[in-house]
SETOR-315540 format. One record per residue: residue number from 1; chain; x, y, z negated of N, C-alpha, C, O in turn. Coordinates in steps of 0.001 Angstrom, whole numbers, plus 500000, padded with zeros to 6 digits. Each point is the difference from the previous one (the first is absolute). Example, Ala and Ser with C-alpha at 12.3 -4.5 7.8 and 13.67 -1.06 7.14 Angstrom:
<k = 1 | c = A | n_px = 513190 | n_py = 494310 | n_pz = 492200 | ca_px = 499110 | ca_py = 501190 | ca_pz = 500000 | c_px = 500900 | c_py = 501200 | c_pz = 500000 | o_px = 501036 | o_py = 499981 | o_pz = 499335>
<k = 2 | c = A | n_px = 498614 | n_py = 501069 | n_pz = 501385 | ca_px = 500820 | ca_py = 501190 | ca_pz = 499940 | c_px = 499230 | c_py = 501090 | c_pz = 499270 | o_px = 500509 | o_py = 501108 | o_pz = 499831>
// end
This chain:
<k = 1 | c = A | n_px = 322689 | n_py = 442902 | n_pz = 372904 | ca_px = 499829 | ca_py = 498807 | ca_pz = 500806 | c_px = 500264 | c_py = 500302 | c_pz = 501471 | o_px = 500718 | o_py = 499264 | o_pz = 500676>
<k = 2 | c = A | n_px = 498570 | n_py = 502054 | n_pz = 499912 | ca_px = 500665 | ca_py = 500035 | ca_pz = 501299 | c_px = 501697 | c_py = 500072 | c_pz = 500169 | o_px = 500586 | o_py = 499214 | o_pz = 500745>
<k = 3 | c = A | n_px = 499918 | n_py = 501527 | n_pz = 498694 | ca_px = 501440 | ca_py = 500418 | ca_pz = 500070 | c_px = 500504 | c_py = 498227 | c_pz = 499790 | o_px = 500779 | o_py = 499462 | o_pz = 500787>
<k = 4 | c = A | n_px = 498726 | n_py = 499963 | n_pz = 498252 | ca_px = 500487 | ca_py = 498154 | ca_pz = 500800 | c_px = 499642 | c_py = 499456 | c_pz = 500872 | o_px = 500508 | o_py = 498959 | o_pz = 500415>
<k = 5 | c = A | n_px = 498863 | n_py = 501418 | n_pz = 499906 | ca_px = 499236 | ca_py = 499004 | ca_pz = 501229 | c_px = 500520 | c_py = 501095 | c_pz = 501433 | o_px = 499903 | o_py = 499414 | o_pz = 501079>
<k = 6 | c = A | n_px = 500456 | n_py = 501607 | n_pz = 498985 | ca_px = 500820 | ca_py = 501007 | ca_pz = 501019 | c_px = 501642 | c_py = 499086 | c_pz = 500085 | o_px = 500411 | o_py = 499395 | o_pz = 500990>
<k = 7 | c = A | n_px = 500247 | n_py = 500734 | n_pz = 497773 | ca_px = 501528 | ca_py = 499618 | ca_pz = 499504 | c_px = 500258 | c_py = 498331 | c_pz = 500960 | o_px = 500938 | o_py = 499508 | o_pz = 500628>
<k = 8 | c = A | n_px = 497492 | n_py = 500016 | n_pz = 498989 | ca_px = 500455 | ca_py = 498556 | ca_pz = 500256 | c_px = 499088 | c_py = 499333 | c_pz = 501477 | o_px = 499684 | o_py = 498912 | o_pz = 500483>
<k = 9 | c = A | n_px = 500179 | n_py = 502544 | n_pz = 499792 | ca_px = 499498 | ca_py = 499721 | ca_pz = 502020 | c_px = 500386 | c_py = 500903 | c_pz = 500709 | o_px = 501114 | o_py = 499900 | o_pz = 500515>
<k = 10 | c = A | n_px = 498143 | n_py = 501153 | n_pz = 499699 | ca_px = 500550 | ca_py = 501002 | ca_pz = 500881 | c_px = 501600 | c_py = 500969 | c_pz = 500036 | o_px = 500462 | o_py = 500458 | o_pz = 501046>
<k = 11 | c = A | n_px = 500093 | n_py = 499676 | n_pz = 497793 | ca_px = 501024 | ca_py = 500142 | ca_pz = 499477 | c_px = 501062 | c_py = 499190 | c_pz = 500297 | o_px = 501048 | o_py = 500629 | o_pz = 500147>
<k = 12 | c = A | n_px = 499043 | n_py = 498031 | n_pz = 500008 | ca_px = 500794 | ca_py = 499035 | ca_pz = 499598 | c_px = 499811 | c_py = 499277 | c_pz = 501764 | o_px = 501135 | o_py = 499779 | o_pz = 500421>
<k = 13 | c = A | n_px = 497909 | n_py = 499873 | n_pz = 500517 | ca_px = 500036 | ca_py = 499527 | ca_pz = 501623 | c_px = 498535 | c_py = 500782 | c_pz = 500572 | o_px = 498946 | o_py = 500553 | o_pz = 499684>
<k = 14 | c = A | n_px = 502145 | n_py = 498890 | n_pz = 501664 | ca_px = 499113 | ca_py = 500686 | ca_pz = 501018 | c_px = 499278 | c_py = 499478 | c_pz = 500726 | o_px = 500405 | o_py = 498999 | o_pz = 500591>
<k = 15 | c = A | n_px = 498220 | n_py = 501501 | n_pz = 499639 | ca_px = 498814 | ca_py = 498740 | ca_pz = 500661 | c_px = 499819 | c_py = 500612 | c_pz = 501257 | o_px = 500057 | o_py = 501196 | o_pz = 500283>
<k = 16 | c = A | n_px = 499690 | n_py = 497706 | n_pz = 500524 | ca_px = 499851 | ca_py = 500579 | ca_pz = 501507 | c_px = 498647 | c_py = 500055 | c_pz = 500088 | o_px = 499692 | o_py = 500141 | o_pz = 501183>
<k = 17 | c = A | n_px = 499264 | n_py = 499807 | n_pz = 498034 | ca_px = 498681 | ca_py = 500432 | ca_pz = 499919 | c_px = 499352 | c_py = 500140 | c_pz = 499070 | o_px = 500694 | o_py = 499953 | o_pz = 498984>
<k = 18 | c = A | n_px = 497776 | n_py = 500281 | n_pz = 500733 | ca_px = 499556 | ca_py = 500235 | ca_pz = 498833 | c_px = 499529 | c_py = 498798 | c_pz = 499573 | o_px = 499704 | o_py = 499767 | o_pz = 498828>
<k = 19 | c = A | n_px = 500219 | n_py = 499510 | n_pz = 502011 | ca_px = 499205 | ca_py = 498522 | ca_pz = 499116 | c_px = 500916 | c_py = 499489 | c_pz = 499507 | o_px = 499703 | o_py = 499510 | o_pz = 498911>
<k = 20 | c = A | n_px = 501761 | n_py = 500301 | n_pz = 501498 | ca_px = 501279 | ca_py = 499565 | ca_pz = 499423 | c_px = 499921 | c_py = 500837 | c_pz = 498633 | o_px = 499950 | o_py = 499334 | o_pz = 498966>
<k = 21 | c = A | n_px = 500038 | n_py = 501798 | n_pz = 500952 | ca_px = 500417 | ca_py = 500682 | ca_pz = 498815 | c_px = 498673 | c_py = 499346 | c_pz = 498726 | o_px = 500119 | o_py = 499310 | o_pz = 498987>
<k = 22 | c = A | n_px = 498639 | n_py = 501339 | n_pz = 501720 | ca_px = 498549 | ca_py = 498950 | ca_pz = 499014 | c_px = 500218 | c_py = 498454 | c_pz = 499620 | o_px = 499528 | o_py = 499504 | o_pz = 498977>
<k = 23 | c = A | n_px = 501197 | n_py = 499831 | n_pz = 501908 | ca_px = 500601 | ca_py = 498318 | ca_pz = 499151 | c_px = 500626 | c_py = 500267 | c_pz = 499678 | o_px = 499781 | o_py = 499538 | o_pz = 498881>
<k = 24 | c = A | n_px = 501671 | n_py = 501256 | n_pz = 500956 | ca_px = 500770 | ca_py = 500012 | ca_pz = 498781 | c_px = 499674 | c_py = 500780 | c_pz = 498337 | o_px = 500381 | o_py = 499492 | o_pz = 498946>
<k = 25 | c = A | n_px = 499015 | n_py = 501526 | n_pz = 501131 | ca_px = 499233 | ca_py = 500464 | ca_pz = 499429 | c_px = 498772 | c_py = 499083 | c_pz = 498929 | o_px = 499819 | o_py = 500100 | o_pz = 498787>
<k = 26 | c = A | n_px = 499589 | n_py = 499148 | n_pz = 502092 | ca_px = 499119 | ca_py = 499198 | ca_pz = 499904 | c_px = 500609 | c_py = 498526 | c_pz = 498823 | o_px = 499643 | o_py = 499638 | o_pz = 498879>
<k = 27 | c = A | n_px = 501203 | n_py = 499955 | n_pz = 501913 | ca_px = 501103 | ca_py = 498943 | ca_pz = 499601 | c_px = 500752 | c_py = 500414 | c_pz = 498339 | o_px = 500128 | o_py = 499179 | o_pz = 499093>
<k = 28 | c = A | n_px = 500233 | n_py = 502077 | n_pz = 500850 | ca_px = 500707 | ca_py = 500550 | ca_pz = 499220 | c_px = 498853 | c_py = 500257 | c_pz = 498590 | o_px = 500126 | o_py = 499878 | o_pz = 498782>
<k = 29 | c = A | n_px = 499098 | n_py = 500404 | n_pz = 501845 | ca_px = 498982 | ca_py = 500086 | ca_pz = 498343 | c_px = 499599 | c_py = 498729 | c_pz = 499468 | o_px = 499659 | o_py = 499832 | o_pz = 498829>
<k = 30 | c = A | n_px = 500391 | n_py = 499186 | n_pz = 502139 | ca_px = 499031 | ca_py = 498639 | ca_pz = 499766 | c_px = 501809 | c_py = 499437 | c_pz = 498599 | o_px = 499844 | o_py = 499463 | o_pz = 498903>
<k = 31 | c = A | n_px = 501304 | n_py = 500853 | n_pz = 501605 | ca_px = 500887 | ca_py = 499703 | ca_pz = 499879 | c_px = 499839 | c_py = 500231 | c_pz = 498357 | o_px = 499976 | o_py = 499233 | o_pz = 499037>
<k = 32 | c = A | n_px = 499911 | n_py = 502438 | n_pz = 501154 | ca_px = 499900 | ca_py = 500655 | ca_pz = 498611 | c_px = 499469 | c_py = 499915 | c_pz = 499169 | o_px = 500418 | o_py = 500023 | o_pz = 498842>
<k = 33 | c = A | n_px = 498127 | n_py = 499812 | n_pz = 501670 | ca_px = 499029 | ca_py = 499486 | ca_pz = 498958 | c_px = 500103 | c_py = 498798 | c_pz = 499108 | o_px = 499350 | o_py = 499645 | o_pz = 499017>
<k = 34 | c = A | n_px = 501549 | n_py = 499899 | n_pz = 501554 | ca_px = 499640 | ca_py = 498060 | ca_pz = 499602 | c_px = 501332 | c_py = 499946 | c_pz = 499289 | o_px = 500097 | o_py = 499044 | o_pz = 499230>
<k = 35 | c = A | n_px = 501156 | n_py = 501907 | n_pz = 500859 | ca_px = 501378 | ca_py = 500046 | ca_pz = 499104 | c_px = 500053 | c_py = 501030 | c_pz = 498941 | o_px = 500035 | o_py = 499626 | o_pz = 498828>
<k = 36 | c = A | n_px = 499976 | n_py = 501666 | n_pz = 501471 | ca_px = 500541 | ca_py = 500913 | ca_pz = 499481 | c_px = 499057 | c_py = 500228 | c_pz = 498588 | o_px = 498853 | o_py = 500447 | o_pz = 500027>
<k = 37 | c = A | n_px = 501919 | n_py = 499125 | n_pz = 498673 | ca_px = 499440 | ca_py = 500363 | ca_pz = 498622 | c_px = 499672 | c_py = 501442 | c_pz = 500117 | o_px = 500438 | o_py = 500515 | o_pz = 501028>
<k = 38 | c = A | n_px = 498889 | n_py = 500277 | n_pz = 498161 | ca_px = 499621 | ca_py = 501162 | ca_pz = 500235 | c_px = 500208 | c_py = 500669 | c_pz = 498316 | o_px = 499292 | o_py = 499132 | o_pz = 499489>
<k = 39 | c = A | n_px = 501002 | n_py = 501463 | n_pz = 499680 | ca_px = 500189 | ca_py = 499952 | ca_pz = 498849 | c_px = 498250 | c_py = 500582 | c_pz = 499741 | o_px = 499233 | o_py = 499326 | o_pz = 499312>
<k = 40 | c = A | n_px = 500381 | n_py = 501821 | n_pz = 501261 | ca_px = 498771 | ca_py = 500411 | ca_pz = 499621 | c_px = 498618 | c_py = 498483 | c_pz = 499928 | o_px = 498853 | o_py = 500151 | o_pz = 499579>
<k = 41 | c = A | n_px = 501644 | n_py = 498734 | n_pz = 500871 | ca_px = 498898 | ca_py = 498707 | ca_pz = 499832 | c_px = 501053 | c_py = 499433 | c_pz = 499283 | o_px = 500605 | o_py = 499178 | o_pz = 500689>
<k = 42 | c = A | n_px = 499861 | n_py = 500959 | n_pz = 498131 | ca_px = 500692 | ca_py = 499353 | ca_pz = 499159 | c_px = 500862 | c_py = 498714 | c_pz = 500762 | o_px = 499938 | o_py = 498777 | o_pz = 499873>
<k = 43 | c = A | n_px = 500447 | n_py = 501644 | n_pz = 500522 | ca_px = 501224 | ca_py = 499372 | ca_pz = 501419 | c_px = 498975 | c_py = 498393 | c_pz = 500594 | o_px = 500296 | o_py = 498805 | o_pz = 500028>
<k = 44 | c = A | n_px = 499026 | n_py = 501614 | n_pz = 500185 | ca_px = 499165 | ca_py = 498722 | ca_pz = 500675 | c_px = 499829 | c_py = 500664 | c_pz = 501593 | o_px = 500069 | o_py = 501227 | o_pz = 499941>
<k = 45 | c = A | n_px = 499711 | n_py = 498221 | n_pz = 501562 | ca_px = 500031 | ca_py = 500148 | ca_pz = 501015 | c_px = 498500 | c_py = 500877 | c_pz = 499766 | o_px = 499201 | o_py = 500184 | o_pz = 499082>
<k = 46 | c = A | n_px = 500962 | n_py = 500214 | n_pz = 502320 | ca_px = 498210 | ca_py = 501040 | ca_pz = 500033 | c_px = 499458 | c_py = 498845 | c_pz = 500437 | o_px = 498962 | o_py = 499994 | o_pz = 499337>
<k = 47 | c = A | n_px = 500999 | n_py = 498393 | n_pz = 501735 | ca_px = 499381 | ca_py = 499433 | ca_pz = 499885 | c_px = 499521 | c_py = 499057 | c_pz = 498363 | o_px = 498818 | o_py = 499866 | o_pz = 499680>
<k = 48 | c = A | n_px = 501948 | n_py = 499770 | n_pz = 499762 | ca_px = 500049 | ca_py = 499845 | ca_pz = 498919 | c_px = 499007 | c_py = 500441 | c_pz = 498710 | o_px = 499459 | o_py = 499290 | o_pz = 499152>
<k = 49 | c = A | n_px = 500516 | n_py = 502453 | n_pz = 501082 | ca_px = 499280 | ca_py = 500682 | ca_pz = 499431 | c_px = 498591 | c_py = 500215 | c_pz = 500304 | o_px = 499133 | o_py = 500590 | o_pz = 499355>
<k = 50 | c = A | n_px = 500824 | n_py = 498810 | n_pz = 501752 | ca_px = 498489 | ca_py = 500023 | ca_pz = 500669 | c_px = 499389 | c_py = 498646 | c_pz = 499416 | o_px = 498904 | o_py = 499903 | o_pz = 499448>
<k = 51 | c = A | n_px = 502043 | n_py = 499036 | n_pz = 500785 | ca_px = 499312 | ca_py = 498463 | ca_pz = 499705 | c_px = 499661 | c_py = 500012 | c_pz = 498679 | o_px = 498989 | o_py = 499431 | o_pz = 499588>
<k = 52 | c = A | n_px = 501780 | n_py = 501179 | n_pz = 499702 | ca_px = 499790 | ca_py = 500017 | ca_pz = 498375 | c_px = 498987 | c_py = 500901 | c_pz = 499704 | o_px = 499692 | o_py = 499950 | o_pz = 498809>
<k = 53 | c = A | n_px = 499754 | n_py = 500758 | n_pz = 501765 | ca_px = 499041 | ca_py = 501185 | ca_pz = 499514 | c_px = 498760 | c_py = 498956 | c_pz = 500676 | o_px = 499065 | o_py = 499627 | o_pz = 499291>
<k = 54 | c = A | n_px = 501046 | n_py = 499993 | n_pz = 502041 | ca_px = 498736 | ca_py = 499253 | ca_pz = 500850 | c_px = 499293 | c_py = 498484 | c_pz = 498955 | o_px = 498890 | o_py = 499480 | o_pz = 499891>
<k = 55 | c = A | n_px = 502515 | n_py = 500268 | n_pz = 499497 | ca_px = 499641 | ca_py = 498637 | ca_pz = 499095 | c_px = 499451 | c_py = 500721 | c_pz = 498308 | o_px = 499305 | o_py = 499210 | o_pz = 499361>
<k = 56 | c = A | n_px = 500907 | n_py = 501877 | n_pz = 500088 | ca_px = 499554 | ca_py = 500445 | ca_pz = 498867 | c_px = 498490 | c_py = 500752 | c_pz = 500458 | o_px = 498934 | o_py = 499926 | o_pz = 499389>
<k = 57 | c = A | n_px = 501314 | n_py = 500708 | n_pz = 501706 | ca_px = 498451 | ca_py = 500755 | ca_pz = 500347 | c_px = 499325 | c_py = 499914 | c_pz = 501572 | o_px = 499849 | o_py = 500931 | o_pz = 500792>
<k = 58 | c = A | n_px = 499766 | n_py = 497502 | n_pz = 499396 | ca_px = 499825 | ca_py = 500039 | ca_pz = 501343 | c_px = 498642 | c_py = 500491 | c_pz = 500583 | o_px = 499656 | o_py = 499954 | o_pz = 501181>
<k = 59 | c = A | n_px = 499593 | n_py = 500558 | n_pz = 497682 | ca_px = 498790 | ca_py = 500783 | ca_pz = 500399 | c_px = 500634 | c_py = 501119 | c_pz = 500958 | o_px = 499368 | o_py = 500248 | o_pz = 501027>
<k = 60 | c = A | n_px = 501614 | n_py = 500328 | n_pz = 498774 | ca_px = 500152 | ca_py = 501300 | ca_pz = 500542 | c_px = 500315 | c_py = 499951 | c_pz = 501392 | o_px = 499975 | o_py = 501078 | o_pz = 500593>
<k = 61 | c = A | n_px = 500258 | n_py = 498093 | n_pz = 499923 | ca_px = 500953 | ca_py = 499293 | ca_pz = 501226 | c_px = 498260 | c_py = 499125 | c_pz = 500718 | o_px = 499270 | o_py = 499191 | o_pz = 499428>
<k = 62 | c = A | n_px = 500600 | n_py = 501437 | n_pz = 501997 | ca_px = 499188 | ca_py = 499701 | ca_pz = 500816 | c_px = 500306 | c_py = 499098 | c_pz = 500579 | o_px = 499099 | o_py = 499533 | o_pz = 500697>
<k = 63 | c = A | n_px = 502249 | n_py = 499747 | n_pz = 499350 | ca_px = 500680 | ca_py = 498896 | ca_pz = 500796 | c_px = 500951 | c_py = 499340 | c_pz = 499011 | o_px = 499986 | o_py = 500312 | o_pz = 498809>
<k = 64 | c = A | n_px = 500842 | n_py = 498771 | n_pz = 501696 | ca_px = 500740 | ca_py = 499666 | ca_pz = 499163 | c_px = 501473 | c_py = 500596 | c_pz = 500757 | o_px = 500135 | o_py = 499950 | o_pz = 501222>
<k = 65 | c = A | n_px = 501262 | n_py = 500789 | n_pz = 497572 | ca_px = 500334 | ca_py = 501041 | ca_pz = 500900 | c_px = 501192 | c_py = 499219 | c_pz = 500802 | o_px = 500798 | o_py = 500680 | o_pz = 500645>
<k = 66 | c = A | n_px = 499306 | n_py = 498149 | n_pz = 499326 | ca_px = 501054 | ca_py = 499357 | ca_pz = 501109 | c_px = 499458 | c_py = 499315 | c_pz = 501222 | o_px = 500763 | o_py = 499447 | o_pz = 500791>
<k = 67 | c = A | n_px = 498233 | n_py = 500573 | n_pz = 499340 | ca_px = 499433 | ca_py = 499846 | ca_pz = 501652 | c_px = 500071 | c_py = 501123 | c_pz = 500548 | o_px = 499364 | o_py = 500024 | o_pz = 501054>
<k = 68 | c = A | n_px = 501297 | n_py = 501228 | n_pz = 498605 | ca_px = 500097 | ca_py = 501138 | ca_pz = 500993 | c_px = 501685 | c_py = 500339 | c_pz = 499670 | o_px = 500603 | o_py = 500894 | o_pz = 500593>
<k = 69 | c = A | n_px = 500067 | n_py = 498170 | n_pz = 498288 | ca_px = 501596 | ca_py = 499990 | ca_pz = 500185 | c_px = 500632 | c_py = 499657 | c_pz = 501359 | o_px = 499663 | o_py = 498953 | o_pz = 500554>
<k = 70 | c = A | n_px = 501236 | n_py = 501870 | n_pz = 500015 | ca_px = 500735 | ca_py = 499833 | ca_pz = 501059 | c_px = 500910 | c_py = 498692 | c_pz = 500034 | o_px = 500718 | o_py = 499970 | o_pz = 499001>
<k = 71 | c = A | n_px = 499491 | n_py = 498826 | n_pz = 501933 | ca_px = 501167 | ca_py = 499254 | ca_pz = 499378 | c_px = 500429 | c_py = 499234 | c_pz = 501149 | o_px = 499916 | o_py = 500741 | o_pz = 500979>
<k = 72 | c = A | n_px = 500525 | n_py = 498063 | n_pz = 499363 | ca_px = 500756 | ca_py = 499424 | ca_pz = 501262 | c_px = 498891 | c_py = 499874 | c_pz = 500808 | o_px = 500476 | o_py = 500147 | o_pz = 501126>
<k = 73 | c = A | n_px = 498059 | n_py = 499629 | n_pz = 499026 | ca_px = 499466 | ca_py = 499700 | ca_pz = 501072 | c_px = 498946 | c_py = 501431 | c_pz = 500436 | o_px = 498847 | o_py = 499837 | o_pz = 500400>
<k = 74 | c = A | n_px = 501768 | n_py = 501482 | n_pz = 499441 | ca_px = 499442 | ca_py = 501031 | ca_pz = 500522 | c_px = 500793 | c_py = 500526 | c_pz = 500834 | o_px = 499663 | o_py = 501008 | o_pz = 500620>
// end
């Protein structure tokens, strides 16, 4: 996971600071999380895999886990 997340920021442009680099970074997982099938969660998103586990066992879950999902108004 790092070696993607290197390939597809620091590797690939150049930030004229560190908070620039932490929003793209930042931007880029929210991106990932919410697209990229994963074969090890039987190609369902990792958000995906969370909602489905939170709705079969929500004892385990102290919150509900998409009020701490990243999305357009953060």
């Amino acid at each position: 996971m790092v070696r993607t997340i290197k390939e597809a920021t620091v590797k690939s442009f150049h930030y004229t600071s560190i908070n620039e680099l932490r929003r793209h970074v930042r931007d880029w997982l929210v991106a990932y999380n919410f697209a990229k099938q994963l074969k090890a969660l039987r190609f369902k998103t990792p958000y995906e895999a969370i909602e489905e586990l939170w709705k079969s066992k929500p004892d385990i879950f102290n919150m509900e886990p998409h009020h701490h999902m990243l999305g357009l108004n953060t």
